[in-house]
MILUMKOL-968097 format. One record per residue (C-alpha): z, y, x; residue in three letters. Coordinates in steps of 0.02 Angstrom, whole numbers, padded with zeros to 5 digits. Each point is the difference from the previous one (the first is absolute). Layout:
// residues N
NODE      c3      c2      c1  type
NODE       Z       Y       X   ALA
...
//
This chain:
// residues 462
NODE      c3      c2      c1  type
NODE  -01241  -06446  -03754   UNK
NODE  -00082  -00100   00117   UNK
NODE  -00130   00144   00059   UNK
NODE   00175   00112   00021   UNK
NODE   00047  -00154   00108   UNK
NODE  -00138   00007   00110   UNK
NODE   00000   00174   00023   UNK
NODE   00183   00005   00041   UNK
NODE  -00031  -00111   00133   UNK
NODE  -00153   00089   00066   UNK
NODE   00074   00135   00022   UNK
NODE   00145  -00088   00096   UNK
NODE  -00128  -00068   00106   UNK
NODE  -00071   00148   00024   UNK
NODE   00173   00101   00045   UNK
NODE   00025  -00126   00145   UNK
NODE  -00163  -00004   00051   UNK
NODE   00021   00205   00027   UNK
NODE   00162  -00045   00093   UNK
NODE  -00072  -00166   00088   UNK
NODE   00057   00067   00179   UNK
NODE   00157   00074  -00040   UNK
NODE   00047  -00159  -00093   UNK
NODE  -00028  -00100   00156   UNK
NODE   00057   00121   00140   UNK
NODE   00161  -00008  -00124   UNK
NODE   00010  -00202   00021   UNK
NODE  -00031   00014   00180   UNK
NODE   00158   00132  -00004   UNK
NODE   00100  -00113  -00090   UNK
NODE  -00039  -00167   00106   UNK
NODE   00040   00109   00155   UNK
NODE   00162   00062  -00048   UNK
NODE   00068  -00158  -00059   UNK
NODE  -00069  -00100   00131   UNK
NODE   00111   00055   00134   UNK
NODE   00174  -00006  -00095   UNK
NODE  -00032  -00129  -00110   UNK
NODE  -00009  -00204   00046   UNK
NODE   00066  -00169  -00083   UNK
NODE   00125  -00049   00108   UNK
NODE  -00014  -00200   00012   UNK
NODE  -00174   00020  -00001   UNK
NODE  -00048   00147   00140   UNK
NODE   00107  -00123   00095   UNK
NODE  -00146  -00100   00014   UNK
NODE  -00106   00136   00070   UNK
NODE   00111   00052   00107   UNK
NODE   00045  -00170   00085   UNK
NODE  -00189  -00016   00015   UNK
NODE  -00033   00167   00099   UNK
NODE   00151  -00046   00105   UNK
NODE  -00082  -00152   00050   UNK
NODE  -00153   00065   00036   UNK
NODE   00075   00122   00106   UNK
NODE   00066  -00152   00102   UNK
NODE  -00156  -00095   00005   UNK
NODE   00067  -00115  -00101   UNK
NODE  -00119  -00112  -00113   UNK
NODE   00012   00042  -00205   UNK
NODE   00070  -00170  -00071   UNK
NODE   00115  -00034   00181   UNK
NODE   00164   00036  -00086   UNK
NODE  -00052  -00091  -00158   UNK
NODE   00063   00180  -00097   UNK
NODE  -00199   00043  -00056   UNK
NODE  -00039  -00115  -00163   UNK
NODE  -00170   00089  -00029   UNK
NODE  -00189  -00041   00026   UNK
NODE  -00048   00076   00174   UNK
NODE  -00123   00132  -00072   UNK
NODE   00169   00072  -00074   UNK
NODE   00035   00042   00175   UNK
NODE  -00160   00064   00070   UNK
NODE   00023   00147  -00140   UNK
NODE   00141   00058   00084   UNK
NODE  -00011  -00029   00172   UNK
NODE  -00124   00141   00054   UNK
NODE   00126   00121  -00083   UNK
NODE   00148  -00101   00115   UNK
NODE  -00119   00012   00149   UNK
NODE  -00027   00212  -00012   UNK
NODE   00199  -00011  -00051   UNK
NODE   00063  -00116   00169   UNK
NODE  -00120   00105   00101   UNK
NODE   00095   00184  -00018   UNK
NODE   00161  -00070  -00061   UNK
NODE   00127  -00125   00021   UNK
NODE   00095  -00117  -00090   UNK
NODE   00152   00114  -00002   UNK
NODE  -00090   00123  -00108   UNK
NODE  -00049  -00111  -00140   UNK
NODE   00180  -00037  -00082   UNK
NODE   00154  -00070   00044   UNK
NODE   00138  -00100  -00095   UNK
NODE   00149   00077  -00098   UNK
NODE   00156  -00103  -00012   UNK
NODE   00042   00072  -00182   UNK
NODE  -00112  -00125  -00063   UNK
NODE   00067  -00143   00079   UNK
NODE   00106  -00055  -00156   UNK
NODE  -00149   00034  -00109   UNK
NODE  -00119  -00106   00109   UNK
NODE   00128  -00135   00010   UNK
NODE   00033  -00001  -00196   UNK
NODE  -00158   00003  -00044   UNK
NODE  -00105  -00055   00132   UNK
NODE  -00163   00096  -00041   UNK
NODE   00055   00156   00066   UNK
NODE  -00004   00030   00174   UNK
NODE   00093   00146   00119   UNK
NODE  -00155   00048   00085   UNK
NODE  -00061   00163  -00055   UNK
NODE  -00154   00061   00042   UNK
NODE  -00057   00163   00068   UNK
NODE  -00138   00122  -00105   UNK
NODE  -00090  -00008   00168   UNK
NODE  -00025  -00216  -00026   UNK
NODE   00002   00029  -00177   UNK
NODE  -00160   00120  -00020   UNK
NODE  -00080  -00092   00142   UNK
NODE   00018  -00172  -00079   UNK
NODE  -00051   00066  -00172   UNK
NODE  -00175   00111   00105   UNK
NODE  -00093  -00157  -00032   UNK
NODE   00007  -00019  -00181   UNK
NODE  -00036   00181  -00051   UNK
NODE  -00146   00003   00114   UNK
NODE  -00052  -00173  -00083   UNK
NODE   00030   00090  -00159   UNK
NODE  -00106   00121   00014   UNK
NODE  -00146  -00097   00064   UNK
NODE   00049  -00070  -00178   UNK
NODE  -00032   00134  -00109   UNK
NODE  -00187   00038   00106   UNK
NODE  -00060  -00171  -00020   UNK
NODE   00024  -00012  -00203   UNK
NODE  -00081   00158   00004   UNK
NODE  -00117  -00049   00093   UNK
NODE  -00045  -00162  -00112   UNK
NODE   00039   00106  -00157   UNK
NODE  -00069   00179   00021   UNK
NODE  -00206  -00064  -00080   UNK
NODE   00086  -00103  -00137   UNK
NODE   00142   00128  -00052   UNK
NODE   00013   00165  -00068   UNK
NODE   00045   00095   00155   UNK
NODE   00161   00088  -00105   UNK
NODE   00062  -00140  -00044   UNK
NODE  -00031  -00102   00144   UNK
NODE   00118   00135   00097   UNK
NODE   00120  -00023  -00156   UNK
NODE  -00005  -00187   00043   UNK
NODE   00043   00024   00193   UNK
NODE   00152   00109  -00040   UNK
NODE   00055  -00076  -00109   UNK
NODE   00018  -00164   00132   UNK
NODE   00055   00112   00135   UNK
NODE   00133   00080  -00070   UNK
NODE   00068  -00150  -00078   UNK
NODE   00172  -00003   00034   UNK
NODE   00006  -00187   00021   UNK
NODE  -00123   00034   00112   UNK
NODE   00081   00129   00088   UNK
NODE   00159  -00091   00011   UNK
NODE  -00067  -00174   00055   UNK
NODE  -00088   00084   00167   UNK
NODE   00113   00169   00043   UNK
NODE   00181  -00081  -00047   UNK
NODE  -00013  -00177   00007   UNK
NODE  -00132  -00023   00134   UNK
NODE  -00064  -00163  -00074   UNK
NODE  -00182  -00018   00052   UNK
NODE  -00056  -00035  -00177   UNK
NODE  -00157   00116   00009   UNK
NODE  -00105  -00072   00130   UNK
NODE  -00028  -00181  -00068   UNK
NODE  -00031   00103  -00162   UNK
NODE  -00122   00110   00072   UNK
NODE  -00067  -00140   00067   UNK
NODE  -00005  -00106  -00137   UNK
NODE  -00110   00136  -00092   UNK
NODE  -00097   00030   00137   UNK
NODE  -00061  -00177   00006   UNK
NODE  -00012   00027  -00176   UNK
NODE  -00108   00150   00012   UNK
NODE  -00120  -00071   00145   UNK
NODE  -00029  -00156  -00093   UNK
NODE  -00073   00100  -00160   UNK
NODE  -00089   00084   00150   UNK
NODE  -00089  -00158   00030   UNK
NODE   00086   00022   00212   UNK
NODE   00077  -00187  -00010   UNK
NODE   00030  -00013   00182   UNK
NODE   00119   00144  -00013   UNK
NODE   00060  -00028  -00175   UNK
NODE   00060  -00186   00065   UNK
NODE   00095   00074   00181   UNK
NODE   00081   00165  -00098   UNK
NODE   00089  -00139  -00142   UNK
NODE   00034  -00124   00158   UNK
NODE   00091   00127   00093   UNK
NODE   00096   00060  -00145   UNK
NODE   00055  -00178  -00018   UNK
NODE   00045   00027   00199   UNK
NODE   00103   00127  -00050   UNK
NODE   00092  -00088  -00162   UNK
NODE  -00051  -00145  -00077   UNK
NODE  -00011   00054  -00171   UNK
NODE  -00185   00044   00003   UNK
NODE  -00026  -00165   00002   UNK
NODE   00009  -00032  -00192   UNK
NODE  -00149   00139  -00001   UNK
NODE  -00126  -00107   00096   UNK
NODE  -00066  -00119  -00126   UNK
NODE  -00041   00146  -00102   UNK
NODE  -00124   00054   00146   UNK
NODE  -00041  -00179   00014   UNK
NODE  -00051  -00018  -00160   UNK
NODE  -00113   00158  -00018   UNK
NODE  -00074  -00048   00170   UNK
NODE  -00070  -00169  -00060   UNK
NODE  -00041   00007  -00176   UNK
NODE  -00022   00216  -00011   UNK
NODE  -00149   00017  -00109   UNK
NODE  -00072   00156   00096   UNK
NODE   00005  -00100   00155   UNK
NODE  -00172  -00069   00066   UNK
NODE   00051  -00108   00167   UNK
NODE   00152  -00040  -00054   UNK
NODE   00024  -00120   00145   UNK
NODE  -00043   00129   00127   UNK
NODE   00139   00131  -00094   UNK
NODE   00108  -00173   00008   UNK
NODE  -00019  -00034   00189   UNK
NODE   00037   00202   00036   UNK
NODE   00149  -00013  -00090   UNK
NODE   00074  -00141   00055   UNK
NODE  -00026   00024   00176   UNK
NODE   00079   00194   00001   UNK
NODE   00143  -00082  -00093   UNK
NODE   00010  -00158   00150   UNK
NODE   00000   00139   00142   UNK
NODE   00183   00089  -00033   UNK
NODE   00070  -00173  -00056   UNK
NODE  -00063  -00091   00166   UNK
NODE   00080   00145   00094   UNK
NODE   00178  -00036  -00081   UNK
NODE  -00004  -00171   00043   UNK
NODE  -00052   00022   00182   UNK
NODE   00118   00122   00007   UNK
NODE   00135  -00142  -00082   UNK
NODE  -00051  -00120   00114   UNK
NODE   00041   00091   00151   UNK
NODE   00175   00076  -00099   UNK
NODE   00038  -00148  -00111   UNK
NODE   00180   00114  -00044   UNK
NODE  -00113   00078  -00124   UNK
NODE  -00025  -00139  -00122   UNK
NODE   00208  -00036   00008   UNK
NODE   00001   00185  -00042   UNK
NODE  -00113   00024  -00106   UNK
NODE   00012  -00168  -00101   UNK
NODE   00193  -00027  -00018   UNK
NODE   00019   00166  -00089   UNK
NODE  -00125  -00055  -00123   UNK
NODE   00096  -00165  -00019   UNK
NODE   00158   00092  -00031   UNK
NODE  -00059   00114  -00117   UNK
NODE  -00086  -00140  -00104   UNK
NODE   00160  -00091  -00017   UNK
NODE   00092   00147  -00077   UNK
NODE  -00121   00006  -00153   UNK
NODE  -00012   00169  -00120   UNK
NODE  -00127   00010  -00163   UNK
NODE  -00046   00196   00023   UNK
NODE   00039   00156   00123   UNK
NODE   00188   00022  -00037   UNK
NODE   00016  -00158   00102   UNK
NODE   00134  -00110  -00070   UNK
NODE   00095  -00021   00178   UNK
NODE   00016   00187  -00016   UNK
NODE   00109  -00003  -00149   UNK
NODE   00169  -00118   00008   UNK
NODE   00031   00021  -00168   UNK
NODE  -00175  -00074  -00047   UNK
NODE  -00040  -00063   00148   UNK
NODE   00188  -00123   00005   UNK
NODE  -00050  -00040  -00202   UNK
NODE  -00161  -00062   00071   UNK
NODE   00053  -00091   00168   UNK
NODE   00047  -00152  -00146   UNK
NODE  -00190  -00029  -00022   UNK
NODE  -00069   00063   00161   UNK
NODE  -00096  -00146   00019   UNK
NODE  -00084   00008  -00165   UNK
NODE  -00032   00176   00027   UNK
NODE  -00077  -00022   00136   UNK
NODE  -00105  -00142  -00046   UNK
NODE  -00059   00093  -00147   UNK
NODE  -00050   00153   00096   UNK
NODE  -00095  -00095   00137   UNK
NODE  -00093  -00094  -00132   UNK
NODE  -00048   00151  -00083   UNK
NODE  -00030   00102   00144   UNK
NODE  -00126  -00137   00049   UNK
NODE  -00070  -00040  -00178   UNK
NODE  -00019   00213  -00049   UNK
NODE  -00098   00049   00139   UNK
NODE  -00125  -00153  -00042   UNK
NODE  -00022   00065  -00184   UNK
NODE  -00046   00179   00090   UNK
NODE  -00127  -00085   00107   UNK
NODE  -00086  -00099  -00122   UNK
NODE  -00023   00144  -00116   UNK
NODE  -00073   00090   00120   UNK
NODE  -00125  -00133   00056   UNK
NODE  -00066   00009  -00178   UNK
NODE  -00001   00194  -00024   UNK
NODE  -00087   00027   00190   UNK
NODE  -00142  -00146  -00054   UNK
NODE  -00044   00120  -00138   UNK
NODE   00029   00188   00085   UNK
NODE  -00156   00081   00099   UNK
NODE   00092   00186  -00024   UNK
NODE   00086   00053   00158   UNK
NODE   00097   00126  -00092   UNK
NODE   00050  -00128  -00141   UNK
NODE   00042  -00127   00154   UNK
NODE   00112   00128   00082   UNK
NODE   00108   00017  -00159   UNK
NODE   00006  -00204  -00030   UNK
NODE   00045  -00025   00204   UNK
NODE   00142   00141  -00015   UNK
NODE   00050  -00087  -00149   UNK
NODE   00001  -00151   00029   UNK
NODE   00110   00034   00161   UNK
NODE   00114   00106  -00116   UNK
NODE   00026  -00178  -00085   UNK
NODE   00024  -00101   00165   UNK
NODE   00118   00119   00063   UNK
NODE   00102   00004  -00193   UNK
NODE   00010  -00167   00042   UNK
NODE   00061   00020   00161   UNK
NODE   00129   00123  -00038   UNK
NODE   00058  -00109  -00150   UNK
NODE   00018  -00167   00081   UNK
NODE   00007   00009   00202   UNK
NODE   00153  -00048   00074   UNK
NODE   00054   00165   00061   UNK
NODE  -00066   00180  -00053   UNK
NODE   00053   00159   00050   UNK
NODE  -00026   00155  -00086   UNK
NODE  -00132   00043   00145   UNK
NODE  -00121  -00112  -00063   UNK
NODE  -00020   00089  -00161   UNK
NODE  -00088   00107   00117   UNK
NODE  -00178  -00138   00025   UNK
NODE  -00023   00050  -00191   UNK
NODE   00005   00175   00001   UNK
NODE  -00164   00058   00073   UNK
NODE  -00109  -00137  -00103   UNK
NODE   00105   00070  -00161   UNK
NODE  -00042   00189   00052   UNK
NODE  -00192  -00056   00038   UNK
NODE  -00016  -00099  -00162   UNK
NODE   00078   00178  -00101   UNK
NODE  -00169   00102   00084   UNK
NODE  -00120  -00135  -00062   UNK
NODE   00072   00004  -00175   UNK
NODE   00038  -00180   00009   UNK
NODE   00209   00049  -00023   UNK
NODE   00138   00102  -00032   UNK
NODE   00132   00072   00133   UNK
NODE   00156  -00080  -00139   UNK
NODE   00014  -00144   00145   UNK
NODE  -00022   00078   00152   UNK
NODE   00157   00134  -00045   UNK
NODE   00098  -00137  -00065   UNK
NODE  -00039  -00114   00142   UNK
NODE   00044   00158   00112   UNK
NODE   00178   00044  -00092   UNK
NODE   00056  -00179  -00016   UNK
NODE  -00011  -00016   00197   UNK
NODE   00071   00176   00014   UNK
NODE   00154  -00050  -00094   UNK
NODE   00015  -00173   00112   UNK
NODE   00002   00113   00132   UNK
NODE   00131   00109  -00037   UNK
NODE   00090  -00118  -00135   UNK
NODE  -00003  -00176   00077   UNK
NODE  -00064  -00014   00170   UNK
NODE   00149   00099   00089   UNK
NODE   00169   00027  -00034   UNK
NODE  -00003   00200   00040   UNK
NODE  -00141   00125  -00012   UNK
NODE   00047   00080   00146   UNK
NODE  -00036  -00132   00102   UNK
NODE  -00176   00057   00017   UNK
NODE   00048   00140   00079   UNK
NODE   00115  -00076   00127   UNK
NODE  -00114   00118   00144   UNK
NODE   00014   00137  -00074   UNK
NODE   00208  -00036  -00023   UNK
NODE   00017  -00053   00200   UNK
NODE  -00118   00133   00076   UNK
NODE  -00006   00144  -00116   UNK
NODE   00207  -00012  -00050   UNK
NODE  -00088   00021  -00182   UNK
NODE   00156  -00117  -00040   UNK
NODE   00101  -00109   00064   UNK
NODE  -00066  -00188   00060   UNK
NODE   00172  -00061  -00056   UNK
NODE  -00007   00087  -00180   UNK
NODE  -00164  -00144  -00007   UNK
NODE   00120  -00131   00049   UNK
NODE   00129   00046  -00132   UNK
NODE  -00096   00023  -00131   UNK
NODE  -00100  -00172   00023   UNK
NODE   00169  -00090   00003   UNK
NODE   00069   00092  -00143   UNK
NODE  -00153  -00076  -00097   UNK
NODE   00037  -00169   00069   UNK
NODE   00104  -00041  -00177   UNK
NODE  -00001  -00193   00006   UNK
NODE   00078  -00032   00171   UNK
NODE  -00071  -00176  -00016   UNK
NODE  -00162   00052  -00010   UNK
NODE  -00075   00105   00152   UNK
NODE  -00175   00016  -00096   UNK
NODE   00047   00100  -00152   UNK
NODE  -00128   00122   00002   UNK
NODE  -00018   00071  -00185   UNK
NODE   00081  -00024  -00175   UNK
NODE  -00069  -00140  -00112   UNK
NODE  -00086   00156  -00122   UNK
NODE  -00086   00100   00160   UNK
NODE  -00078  -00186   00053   UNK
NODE  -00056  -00039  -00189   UNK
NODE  -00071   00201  -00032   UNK
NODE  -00099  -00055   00146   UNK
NODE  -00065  -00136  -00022   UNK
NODE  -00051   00040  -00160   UNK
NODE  -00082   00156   00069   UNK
NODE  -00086  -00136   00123   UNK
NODE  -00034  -00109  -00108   UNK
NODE  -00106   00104  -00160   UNK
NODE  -00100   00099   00140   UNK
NODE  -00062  -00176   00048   UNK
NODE  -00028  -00063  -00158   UNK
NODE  -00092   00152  -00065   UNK
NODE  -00107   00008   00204   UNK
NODE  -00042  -00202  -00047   UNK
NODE  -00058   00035  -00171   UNK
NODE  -00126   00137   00066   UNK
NODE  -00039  -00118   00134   UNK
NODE  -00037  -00126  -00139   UNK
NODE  -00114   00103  -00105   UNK
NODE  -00078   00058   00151   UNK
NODE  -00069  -00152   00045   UNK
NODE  -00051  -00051  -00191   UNK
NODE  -00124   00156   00012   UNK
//
């Protein structure tokens, strides 16, 4: 059974390996297609408000509208640049009074819609960032995995359709700080700590969620066993990690709005409180159930956000004293940031379905060394699927609000209608989702991270 097992998936491996091109050229089609008629309305606003003030010379955080890290900016402004210097601001959307009632009820929707022109342009940067993706694991992989099933591995990560949808529909920047993440991961087992220390530091730049991977490189940095001069690996690291973060904060001092933006979303979002993805402030029915102990909620999940991660690190202090294998190490890092990250997910104040997406490429990576099973990673992919669709916006068709005002595909008012319709509690302008779609979910969410932490686990034991 087992050898029919093995064969079976040899010979998948093999099938996409003969097809490895056409596979990708087809996830290139697919991200270029839905790029331009696709966007998340409250969110491209973002974008969009940025290029516009670019346009007018006018700094990132003047209007106080930009709540991100600054290196969120700096991957999309070269795109804005090319896009202000043949086009205009006319071009790039404009706003449709049939979703004024909408925006007003709700207040997450907006009436801008965007153009495919803004849309593909704003979404240029992530499929090129993508791609550079897929080379690099290669790259680190292709004299440590079976070249069939290496290629296996990399479509099966690029045509993800989490994947797809978080960078081509949503536009949510998810993949660089993950690309980054592992490639600080992947320099670092390279023994290139200089690099490894600036590529996590500017993912950080970019959102600050890499930050609960640093100890991890830390702690292999200082006590690695197949480290000689560990202070000189120590020094490199730490000073490629200072450079990007003594950028920010020049740049901070001179634009102090930054740190209001920046810092008073965070404080928001912490006082809300949720224990896992399907974010209780997303769900009224829950989410008014659990308003009542708020406070306890949240003191509970900031305890255990803080105490989790600390059990994470201190396992892997003991399992790096005893590891000289680079290949073992590489399993026990990705796994132990599959932990951190459960964690994360689990107990964080807010967590959107995006972030499922830091786990994916260590779960596809930890499949080709053996060290797991691909049960998580599809769960982990359809729960956030479902929030998508399900919870996180009252009507499908509102990612397709460009291809409704500039293609006539349908009309921007059927959007409108069919949002309200679904607006069943009138007292509550956050229903998103019955109470069984939220609780299929997060059970989904919930098993693929219990059965990605108990792989983790054993991981580490070996």
């Amino acid at each position: 059974m087992e050898n029919n097992t093995k064969q079976s998936a040899s010979g998948v491996f093999a099938f996409i390996g003969r097809y490895f091109w056409l596979l990708i050229i087809l996830g290139v089609l697919i991200r270029l297609i839905l790029s331009g008629i696709s966007a998340l309305n409250n969110d491209v606003k973002v974008w969009y408000d940025l290029a516009r003030q670019t346009y007018d010379h006018v700094p990132i955080y003047a209007y106080k509208n930009f709540s991100y890290p600054p290196g969120a900016a700096l991957v999309f402004l070269p795109a804005i640049k090319i896009l202000s210097f043949f086009t205009s601001p006319i071009s790039w959307g404009y706003f449709d009074t049939a979703l004024e009632a909408l925006s007003i009820k709700t207040g997450i929707y907006h009436t801008l819609i965007t153009s495919p022109l803004f849309n593909f342009a704003i979404k240029l940067p992530l499929f090129v960032t993508e791609g550079i993706f897929l080379y690099t694991i290669y790259s680190f992989l292709r004299n440590k995995i079976p070249y069939d099933k290496l290629k296996a591995g990399l479509v099966l990560f690029y045509l993800n359709p989490l994947v797809i949808f978080v960078s081509a529909v949503h536009a949510q920047l998810e993949i660089v700080p993950v690309f980054l993440s592992m490639l600080s991961f992947f320099l670092l087992v390279d023994k290139k700590y200089f690099f490894s220390g600036m590529a996590i530091a500017v993912a950080i730049a970019t959102k600050l969620y890499p930050v609960f991977l640093v100890p991890l490189l830390i702690i292999y940095v200082i006590f690695g066993k197949n480290i000689n001069n560990k202070f000189g690996a120590f020094a490199q690291f730490l000073i490629g990690l200072i450079i990007p973060i003594v950028a920010v904060a020049v740049y901070a001092y001179f634009n102090p709005e930054m740190m209001v933006c920046v810092f008073s979303r965070f404080k928001t979002i912490g006082l809300e409180g949720s224990l896992n993805i399907l974010t209780l402030i997303y769900i009224p029915p829950i989410g008014r159930l659990a308003q009542d102990y708020s406070g306890i909620t949240i003191q509970v999940a900031n305890i255990l956000l803080a105490l989790c991660p600390l059990i994470v690190y201190t396992v892997f202090y003991f399992v790096v004293k005893k590891q000289s294998s680079d290949r073992k190490f590489i399993v026990q890092l990705l796994s132990a940031s599959v932990l951190v990250l459960s964690v994360v997910y689990l107990f964080s104040a807010r967590t959107n379905p995006t972030y499922t997406l830091w786990a994916l490429p260590s779960l596809i990576i930890l499949f080709l060394f053996n060290a797991g099973s691909l049960l998580s990673y599809w769960l982990l992919t359809a729960s956030s699927l479902i929030f998508y669709f399900a919870v996180y916006y009252f009507s499908w068709k509102s990612y397709l609000l460009p291809a409704a005002g500039y293609l006539r595909w349908f009309k921007v008012s059927n959007v409108a209608d069919d949002a309200m319709h679904k607006l069943q509690y009138p007292g509550i302008i956050n229903i998103r989702a019955t109470l069984d779609v939220f609780l299929f979910c997060g059970l989904a969410f919930i098993v693929a991270i219990i059965i990605a932490c108990i792989q983790a686990t054993r991981n580490l034991r070996k």
